[in-house]
N, C-alpha and C positions, 0 to 999 in steps of 0.2 A: 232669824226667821226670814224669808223669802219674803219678798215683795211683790206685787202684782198692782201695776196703774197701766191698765189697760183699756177701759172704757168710763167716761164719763158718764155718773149717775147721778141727775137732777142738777139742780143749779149753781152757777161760782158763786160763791160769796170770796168778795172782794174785800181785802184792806191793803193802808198802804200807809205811806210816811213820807212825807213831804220837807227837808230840811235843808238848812244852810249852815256854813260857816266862815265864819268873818265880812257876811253881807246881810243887809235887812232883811227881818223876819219875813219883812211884803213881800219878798220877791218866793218865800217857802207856800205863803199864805195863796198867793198867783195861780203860782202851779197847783198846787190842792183844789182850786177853785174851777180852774180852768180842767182837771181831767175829771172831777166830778162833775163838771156838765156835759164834756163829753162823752162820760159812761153813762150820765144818765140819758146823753139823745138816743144813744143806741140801746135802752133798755138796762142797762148795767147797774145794778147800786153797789153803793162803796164805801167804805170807812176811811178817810183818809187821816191821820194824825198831821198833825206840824211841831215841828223841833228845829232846835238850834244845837249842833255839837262844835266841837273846839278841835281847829285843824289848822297841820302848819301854812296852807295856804288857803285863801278864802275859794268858795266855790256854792253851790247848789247840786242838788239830786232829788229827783221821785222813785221809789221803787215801789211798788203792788204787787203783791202776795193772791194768787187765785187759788181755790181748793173747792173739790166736790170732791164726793165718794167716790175713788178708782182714777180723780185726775188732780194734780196740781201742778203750777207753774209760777214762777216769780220774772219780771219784768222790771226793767230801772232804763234811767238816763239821767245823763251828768251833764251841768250847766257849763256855757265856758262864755270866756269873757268875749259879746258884746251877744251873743247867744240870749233872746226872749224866753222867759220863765215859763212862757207858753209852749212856744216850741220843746222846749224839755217836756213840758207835761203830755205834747202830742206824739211823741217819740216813745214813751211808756204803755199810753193807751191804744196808739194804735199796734205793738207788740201783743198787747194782753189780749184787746179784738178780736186780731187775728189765731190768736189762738182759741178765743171763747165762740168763736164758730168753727171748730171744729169739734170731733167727741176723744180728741186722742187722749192718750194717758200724762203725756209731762210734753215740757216744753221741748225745744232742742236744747238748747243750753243746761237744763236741768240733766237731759240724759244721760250727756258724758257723763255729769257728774253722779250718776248711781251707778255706774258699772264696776267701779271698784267696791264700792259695798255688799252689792249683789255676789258677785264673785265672792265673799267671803262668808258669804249667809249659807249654811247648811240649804238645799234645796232648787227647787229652778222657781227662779224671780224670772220677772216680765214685764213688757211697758212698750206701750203705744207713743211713737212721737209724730209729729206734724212735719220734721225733715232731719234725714240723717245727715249728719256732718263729718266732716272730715276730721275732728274733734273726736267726733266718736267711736270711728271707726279706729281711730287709732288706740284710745284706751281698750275698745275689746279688742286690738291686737294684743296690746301687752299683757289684759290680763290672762288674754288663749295661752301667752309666749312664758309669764314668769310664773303663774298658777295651774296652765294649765287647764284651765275652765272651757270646758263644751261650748260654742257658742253659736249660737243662730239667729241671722239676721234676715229679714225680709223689707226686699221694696228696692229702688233706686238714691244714689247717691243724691241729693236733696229734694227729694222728693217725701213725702210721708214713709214710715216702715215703723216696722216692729223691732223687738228685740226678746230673746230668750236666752239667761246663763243659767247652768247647771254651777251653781256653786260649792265650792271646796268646804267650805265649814268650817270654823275656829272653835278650836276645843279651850273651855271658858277655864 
């Protein structure tokens, strides 16, 4: 089926997940703490879980999941050694912000990654993002170049724009 996250309708609801591996659970709990007061100064509320998983080197990450009807976007940062738990968690929220003032469809980062979906969905999918990438640009090259897919793009190179594929369709 075709896709369409082109306008944001009503509010994000926010979650996310705060963890480590091979460092103190404090340093998960920090960051959890710390981007849930900063989503809440700026009105945000949030669900943030904390976890611990098991990796060949030790480290940290936030990542935040945002979703409204016609928008979603996910946002992360990775801790590195001598790098504050805060700062990782400021590097998350202020990504997720900056998108939650806008009304567009998906993030940047998300977009590249629907264009090969889209392109395979029977129909013309769509989607509003906050800045086209050079990322992006290049997966709707290839899927215009190896599928052949219609494609229409609006706006300037990172600036906000659209997207529109007429997709090929997979017969099930």
């Amino acid at each position: 089926l075709p896709l369409a996250l082109v306008q944001r309708d009503g509010p994000l609801s926010v979650r996310g997940v705060s963890t480590v591996a091979g460092l103190p659970r404090g340093i998960a709990d920090r960051q959890r703490v710390h981007a849930l007061q900063r989503l809440e100064a700026a009105g945000q509320g949030a669900v943030i879980e904390v976890g611990e998983v098991v990796a060949s080197d030790p480290g940290s990450a936030l990542f935040l999941a945002a979703h409204a009807t016609g928008s979603c976007g996910g946002f992360s940062a990775l801790g590195a050694r001598g790098k504050r738990a805060e700062t990782v968690a400021d590097e998350a929220v202020e990504a997720l912000l900056e998108f939650a003032g806008t009304d567009v469809g998906c993030d940047p980062h998300l977009a590249d990654q629907l264009v090969v979906p889209m392109a395979l969905a029977a129909g013309t999918s769509r989607f509003t993002t906050g800045r086209l990438t050079l990322h992006l640009t290049t997966a709707l090259a290839l899927v215009q170049q190896v599928l052949g897919c219609p494609v229409q793009v609006r706006g300037e190179m990172g600036g906000p724009g659209s997207v529109t594929i007429e997709g090929v369709g997979m017969e099930s």
